[in-house]
C-alpha positions as a printed NumPy array, in Angstrom:
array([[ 13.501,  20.027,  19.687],
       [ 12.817,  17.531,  21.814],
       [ 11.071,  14.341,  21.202],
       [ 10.956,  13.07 ,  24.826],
       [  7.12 ,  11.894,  25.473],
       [  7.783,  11.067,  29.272],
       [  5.188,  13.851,  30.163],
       [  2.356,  13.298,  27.675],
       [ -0.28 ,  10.954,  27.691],
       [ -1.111,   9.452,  25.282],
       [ -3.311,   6.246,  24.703],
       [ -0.517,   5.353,  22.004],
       [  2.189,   5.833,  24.436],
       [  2.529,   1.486,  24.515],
       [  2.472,   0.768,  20.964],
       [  5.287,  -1.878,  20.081],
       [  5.799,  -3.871,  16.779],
       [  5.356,  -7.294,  16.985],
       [  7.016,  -9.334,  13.727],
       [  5.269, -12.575,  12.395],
       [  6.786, -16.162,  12.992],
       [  8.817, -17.213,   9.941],
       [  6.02 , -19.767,   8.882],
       [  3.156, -17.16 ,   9.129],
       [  5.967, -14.832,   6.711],
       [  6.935, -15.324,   3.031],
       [  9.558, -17.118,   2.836],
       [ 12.014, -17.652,  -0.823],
       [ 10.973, -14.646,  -2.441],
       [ 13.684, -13.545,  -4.646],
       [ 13.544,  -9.513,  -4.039],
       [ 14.699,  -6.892,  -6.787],
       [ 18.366,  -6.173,  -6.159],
       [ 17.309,  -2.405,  -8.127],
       [ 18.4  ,   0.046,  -6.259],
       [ 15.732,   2.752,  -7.015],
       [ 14.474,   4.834,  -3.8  ],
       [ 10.893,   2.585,  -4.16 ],
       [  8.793,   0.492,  -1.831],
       [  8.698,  -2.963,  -4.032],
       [  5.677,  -4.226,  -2.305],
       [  2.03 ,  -3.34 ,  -1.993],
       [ -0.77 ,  -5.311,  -0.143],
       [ -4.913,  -5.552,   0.141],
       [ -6.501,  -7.681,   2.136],
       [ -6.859, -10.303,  -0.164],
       [ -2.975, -10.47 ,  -2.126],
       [  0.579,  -8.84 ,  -1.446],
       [  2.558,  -8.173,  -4.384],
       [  6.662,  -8.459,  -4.429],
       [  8.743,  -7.184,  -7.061],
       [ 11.347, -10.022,  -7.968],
       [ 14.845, -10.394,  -9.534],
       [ 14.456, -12.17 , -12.577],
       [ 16.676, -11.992, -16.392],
       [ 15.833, -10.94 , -19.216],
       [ 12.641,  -8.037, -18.461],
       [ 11.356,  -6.944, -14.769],
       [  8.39 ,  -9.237, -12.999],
       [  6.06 ,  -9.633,  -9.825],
       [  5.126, -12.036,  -7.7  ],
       [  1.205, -11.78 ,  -6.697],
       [  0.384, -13.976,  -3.219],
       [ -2.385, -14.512,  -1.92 ],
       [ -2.59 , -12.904,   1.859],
       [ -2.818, -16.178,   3.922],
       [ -0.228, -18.444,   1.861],
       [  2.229, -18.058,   3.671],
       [  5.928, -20.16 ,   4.081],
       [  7.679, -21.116,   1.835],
       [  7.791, -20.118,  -1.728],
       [  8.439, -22.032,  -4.381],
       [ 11.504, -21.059,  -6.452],
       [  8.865, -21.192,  -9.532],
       [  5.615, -19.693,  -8.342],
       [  4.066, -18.475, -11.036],
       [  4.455, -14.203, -11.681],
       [  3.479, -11.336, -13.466],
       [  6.165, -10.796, -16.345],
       [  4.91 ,  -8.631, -18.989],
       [  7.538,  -6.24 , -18.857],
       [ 10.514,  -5.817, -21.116],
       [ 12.315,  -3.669, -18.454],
       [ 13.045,  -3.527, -14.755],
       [  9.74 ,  -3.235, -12.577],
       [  9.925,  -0.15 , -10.118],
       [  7.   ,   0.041,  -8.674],
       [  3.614,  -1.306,  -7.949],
       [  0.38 ,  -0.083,  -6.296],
       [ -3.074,  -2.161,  -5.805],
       [ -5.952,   0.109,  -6.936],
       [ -7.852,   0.579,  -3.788],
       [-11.205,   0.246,  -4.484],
       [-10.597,  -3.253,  -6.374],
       [ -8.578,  -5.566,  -5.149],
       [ -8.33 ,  -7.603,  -8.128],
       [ -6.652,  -4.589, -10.114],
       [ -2.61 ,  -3.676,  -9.645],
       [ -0.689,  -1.194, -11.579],
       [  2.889,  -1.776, -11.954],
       [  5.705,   0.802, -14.083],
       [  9.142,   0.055, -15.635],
       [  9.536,   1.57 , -19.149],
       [  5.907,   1.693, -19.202],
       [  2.886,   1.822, -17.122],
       [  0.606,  -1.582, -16.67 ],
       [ -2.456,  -1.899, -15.399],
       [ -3.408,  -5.82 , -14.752],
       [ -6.15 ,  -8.152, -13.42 ],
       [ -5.627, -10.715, -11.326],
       [ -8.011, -13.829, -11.338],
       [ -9.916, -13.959,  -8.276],
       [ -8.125, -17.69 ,  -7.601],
       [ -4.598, -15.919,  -7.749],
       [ -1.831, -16.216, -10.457],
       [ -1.699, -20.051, -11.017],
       [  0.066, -19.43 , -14.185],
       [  2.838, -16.696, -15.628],
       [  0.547, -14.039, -16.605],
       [  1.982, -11.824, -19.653],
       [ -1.016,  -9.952, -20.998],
       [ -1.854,  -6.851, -19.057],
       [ -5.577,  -5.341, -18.719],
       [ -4.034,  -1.948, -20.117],
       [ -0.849,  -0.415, -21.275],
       [ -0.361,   3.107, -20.676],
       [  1.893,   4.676, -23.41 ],
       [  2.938,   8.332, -23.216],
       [  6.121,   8.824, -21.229],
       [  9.2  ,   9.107, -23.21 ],
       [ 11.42 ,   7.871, -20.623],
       [ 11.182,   5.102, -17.856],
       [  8.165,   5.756, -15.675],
       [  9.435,   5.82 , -11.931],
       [  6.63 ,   5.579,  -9.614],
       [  2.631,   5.393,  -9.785],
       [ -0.046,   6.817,  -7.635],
       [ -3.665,   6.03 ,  -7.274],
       [ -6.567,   8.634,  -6.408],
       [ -7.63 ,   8.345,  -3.088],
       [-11.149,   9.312,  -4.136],
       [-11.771,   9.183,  -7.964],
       [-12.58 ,   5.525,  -9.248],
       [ -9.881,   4.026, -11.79 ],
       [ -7.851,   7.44 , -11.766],
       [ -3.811,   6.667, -11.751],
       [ -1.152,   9.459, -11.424],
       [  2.478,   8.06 , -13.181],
       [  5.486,   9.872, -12.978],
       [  8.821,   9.647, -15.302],
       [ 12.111,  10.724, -15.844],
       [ 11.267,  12.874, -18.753],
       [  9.677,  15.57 , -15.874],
       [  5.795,  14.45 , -16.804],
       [  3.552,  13.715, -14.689],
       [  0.189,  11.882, -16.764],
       [ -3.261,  10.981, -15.833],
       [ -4.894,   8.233, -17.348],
       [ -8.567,   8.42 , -17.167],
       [-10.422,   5.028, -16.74 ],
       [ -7.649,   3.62 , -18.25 ],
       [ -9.286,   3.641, -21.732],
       [ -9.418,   6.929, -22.791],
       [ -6.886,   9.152, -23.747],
       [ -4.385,  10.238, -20.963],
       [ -4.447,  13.939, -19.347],
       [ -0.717,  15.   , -19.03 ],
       [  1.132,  18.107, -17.619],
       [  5.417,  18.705, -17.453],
       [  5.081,  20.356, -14.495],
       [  7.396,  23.661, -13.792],
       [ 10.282,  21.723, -12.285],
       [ 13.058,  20.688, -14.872],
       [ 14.184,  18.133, -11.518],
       [ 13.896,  14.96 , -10.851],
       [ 10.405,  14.062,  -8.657],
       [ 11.856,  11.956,  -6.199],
       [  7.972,  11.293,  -4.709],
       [  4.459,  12.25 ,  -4.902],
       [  1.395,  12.451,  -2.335],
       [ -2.257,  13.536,  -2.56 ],
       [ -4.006,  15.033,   0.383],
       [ -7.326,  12.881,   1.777],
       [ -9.693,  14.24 ,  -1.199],
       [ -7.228,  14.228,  -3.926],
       [ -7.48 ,  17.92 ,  -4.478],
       [ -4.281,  19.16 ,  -3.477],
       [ -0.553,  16.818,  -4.843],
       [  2.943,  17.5  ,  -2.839],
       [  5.914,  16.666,  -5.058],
       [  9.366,  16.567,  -4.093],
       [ 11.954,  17.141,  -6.539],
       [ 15.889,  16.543,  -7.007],
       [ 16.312,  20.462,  -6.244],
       [ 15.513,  19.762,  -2.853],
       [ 12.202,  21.542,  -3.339],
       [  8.677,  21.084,  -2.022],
       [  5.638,  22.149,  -4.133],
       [  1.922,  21.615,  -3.81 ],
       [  0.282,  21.504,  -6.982],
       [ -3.672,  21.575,  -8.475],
       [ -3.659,  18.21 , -10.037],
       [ -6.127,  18.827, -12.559],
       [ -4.458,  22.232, -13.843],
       [ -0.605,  21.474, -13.128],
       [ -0.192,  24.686, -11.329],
       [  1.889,  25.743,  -8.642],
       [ -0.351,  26.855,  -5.443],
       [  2.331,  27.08 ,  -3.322],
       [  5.176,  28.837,  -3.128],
       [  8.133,  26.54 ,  -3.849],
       [ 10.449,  25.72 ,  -0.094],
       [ 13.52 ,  24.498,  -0.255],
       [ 15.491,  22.18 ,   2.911],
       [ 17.38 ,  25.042,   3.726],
       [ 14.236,  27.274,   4.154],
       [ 12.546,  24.297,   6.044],
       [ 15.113,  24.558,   8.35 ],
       [ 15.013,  27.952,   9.16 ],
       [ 11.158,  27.623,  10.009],
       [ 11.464,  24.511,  12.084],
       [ 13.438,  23.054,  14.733],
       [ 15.246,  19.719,  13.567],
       [ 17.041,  16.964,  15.137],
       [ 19.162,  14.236,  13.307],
       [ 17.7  ,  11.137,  13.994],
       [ 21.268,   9.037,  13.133],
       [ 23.51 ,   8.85 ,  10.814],
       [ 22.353,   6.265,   7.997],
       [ 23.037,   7.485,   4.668],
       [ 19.751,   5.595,   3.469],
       [ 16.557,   7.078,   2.481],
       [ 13.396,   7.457,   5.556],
       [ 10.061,   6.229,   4.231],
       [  7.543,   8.275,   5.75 ],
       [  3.778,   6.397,   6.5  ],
       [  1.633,   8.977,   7.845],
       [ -1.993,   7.377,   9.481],
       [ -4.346,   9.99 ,   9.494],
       [ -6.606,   7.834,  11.803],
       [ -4.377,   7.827,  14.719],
       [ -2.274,  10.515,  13.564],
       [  0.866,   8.002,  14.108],
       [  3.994,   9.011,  11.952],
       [  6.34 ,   6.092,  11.039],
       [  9.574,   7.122,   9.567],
       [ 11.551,   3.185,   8.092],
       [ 14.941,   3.843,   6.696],
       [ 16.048,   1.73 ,   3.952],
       [ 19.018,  -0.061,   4.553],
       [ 18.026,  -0.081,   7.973],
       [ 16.343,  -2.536,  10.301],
       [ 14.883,   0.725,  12.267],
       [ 10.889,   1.656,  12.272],
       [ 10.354,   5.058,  14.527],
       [  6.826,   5.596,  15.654],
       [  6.156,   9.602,  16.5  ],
       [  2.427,  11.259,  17.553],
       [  1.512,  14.461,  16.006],
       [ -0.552,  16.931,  17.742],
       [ -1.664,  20.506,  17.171],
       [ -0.778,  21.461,  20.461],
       [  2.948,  21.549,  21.201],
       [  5.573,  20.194,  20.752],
       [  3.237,  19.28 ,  18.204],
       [  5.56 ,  15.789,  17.723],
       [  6.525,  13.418,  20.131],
       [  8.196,  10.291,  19.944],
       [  6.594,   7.174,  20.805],
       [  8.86 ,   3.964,  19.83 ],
       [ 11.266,   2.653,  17.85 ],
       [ 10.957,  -0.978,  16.386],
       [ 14.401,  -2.043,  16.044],
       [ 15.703,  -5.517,  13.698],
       [ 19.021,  -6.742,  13.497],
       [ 18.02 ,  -7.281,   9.457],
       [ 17.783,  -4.395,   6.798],
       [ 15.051,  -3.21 ,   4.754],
       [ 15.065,  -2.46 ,   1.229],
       [ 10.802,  -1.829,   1.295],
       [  8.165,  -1.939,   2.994],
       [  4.474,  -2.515,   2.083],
       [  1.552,  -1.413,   3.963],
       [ -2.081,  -2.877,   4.544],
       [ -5.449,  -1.15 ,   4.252],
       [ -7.128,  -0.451,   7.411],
       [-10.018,  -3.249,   6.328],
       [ -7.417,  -5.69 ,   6.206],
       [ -6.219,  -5.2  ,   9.685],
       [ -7.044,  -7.751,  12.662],
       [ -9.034,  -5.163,  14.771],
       [ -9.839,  -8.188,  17.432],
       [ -5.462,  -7.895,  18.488],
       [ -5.472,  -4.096,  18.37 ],
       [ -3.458,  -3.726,  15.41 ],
       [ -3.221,  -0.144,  14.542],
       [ -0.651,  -0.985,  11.694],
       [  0.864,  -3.109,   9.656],
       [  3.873,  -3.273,   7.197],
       [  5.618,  -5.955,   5.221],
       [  9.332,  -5.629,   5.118],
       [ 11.478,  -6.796,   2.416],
       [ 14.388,  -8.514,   3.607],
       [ 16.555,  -8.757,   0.673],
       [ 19.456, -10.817,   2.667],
       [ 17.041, -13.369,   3.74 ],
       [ 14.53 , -13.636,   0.373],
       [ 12.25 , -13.137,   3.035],
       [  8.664, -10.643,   3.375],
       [  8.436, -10.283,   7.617],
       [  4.706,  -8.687,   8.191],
       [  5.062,  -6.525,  11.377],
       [  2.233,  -5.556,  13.082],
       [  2.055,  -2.385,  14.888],
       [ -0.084,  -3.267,  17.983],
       [ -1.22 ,  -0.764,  21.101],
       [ -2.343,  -2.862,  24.193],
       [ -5.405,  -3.648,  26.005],
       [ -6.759,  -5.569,  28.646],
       [ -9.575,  -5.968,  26.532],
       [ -8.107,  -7.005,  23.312],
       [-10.766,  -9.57 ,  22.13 ],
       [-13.512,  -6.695,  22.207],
       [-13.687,  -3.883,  19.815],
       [-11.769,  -0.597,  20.874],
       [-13.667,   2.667,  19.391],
       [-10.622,   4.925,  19.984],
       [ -8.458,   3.08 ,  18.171],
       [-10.422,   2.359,  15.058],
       [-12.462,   5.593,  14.111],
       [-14.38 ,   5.644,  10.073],
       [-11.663,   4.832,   7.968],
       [-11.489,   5.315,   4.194],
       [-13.962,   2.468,   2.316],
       [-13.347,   0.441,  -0.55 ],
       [-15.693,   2.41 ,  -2.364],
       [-14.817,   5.643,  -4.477],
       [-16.443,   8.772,  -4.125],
       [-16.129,  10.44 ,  -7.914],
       [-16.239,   9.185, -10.697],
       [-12.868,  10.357, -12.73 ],
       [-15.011,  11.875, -15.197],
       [-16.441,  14.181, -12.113],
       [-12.838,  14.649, -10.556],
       [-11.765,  16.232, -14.021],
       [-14.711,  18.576, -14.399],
       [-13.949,  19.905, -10.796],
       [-16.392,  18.129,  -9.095],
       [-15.632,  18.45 ,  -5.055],
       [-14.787,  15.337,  -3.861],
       [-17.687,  14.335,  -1.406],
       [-17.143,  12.422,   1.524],
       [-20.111,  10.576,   2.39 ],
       [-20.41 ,   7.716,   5.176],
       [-20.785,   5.09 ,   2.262],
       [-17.259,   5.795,   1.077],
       [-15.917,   5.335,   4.591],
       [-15.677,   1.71 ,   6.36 ],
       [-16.293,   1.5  ,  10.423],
       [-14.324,  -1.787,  11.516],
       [-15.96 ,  -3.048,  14.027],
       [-16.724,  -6.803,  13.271],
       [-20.285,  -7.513,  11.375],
       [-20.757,  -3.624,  10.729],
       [-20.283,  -2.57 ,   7.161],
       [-18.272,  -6.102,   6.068],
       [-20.615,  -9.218,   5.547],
       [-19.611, -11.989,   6.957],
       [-17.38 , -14.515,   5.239],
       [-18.577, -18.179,   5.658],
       [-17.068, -21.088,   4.042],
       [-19.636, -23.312,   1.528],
       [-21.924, -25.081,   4.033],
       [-19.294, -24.425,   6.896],
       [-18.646, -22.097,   9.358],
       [-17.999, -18.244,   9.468],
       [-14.332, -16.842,   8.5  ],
       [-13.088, -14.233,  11.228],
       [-12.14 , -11.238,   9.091],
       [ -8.273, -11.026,  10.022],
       [ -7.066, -14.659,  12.573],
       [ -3.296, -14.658,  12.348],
       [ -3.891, -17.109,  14.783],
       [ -6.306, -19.676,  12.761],
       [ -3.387, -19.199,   9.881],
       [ -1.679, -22.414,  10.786],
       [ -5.089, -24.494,  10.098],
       [ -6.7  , -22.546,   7.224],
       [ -3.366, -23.73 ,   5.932],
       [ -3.739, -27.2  ,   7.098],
       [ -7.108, -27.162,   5.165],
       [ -6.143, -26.143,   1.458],
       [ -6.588, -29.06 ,  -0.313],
       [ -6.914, -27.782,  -4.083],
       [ -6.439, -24.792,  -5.754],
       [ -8.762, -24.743,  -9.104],
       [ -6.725, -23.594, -12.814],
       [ -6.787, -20.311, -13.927],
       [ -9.333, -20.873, -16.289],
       [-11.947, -21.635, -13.685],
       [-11.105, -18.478, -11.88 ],
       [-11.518, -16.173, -15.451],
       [-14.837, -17.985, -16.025],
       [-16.12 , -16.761, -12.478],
       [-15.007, -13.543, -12.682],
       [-16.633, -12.724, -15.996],
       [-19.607, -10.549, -15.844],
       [-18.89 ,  -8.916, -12.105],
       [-18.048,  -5.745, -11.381],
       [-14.589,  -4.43 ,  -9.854],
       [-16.018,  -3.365,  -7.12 ],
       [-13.937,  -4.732,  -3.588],
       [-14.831,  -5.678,  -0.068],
       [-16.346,  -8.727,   1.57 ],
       [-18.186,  -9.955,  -1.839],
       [-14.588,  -9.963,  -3.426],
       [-12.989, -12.062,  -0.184],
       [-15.538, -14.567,  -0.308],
       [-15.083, -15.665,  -3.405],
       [-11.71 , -15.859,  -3.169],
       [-12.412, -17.945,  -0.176],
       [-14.423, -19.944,  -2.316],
       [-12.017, -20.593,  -4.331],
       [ -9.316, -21.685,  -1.955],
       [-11.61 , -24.167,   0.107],
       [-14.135, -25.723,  -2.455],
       [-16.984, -27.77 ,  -0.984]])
């Protein structure tokens, strides 16, 4: 096959990735040296979370979005757990709540002011897996609905994350190597050590589809070698754009690729090249996304070599790229669930109402963010950075932020960034 996209237009066809400064990036982070096939990093619009090297028991670092530069050595972290931390996911419809696995699986709160002190007591521990617990997946749709899989074959389902879990070994003895829901949540893809695909009922643990092994795959399809790295490609599928970004670990490589239902059904766009490797990359919500500099996309790579977290934005031109482009931002997924897990179990179909979708153009669905008595916050300014940064006078104790967020729901959005505004520039 050919992925020459000389001949197709497409309003992607320009798309280039543009990497942050070193003072707008994070800068002393002391990344895992594991050498598990995970991401280490998640983000929200309000924190990204890091997993560190530490001794003695596995930790996090939780920073806030805009403090960036350099880290202190002892920046306070999340260290509750006894073994190495492999992964770690932000629950997407609260952005104060992050679920992290090692020998266990942890669900924590973070105070709305940030982690100003080590935090060791987590929200929730999830016991239940016999053996080390390898990666975590929210629901896209159900609220509070996690999906943890180990290396004793189980996949479990906490519900809430306060009542009992709902577990099933599914029929592989392999090793899952990763897991994916579709858009409602109804359908789960698992790939296994046997070099198998499967899509599964979630709720039941059965096999719907026939399993199809590599060899089989590449009967049915044409395939090209991309190079010859022995490390692992991360896909990131956008189902917005239908953009396709394949980052090798190891690498310093991010391919871009446009899938199409007419053919050749994928064509090749870009290729972000870096001179420095990636051991994982975190991705932001489309909410958090400055919309304003046509930024389609945007990762956080883990340089290992350099303790350093590089945000690269994924950015199509425009002439127009202070005004809002339709085409490029259609209804994305909201910050607000559409089932309740309860529902999800009892085979409710996930609904997809315009409530639990966000449009991003400025001022439509997110309030705007104003400073005590001052003036508005643009949602996303990478450019205003350098002197929000300039203003941060005081940062208030821990204590102060538990106090405020007593009593509020876990909801996420605007309401949750202002007060963490609030927070960081008091009156």
């Amino acid at each position: 096959m050919s992925w020459c996209s000389s001949f197709r237009c497409s309003k992607f066809r320009l798309v280039f990735g543009k990497p942050a400064a070193r003072r707008h990036s994070y800068d002393g982070v002391p990344i895992t040296r594991s050498v598990h096939d995970n991401h280490y990093c998640s983000a929200n619009p309000c924190f990204v979370a890091v997993v560190t090297e530490c001794a003695g028991g596995g930790s996090f670092l939780v920073l806030p979005i805009h403090h960036t530069g350099r880290v202190e050595p002892h920046h306070p972290r999340v260290c509750g757990h006894s073994g190495r931390v492999l992964d770690v996911k932000w629950n997407p419809f609260d952005d104060f709540c992050i679920a992290s696995c090692s020998e266990d699986c942890t669900i924590w709160e973070i105070p709305a002011c940030g982690v100003q002190q080590d935090i060791t007591r987590a929200k929730k521990t999830l016991i239940g897996h016999s053996r080390r617990v390898a990666m975590i997946e929210w629901h896209p749709t159900a609220e509070n609905l996690l999906l943890s899989s180990a290396y004793d074959y189980k996949v479990r389902r906490p519900v809430r994350v306060v009542l009992m879990p709902v577990h099933h070994r599914y029929p592989s003895e392999a090793l899952l190597l990763s897991v994916s829901f579709n858009s409602d949540g109804s359908r789960l893809a698992v790939t296994s050590k046997d070099r198998r695909v499967r899509v599964l009922d979630p709720r039941a643990g059965k096999i719907l589809q026939v399993p199809v092994s590599g060899v089989e795959l590449v009967r049915r399809f044409l395939l090209e070698d991309l190079d010859g790295s022995a490390g692992v490609l991360f896909p990131f599928y956008d189902p917005d754009t239908q953009l396709l970004y394949l980052a090798g670990k190891g690498d310093g490589n991010i391919r871009v690729y446009e899938l199409s239902s007419e053919k050749p059904h994928v064509s090749f766009l870009t290729e972000f090249r870096s001179l420095l490797p990636q051991k994982g990359l975190g991705v932001m919500p489309k909410r958090g996304l400055d919309v304003g500099a046509c930024e389609v996309f945007r990762f956080y790579r883990l340089i290992a070599v350099k303790d350093l977290v590089e945000p690269l934005s994924m950015i199509v031109p425009r002439k127009q790229a202070g005004t809002f482009q339709e085409d490029l931002f259609p209804m994305t997924a909201g910050n607000q669930p559409a089932l309740t897990a309860q529902e999800w179990l009892q085979g409710v179909i996930s609904r997809q109402p315009l409530s639990a979708h966000l449009l991003l153009r400025p001022g439509s669905d997110v309030p705007e963010v104003r400073r005590p008595g001052g003036k508005p916050i643009r949602r996303s300014p990478r450019r205003q950075e350098a002197a929000e940064a300039a203003e941060l006078r005081q940062v208030p104790d821990e204590s102060s932020c538990d106090q405020s967020r007593e009593g509020r729901p876990m909801s996420s959005g605007g309401a949750e960034r202002q007060r963490l505004r609030t927070c960081f520039y008091p009156s």
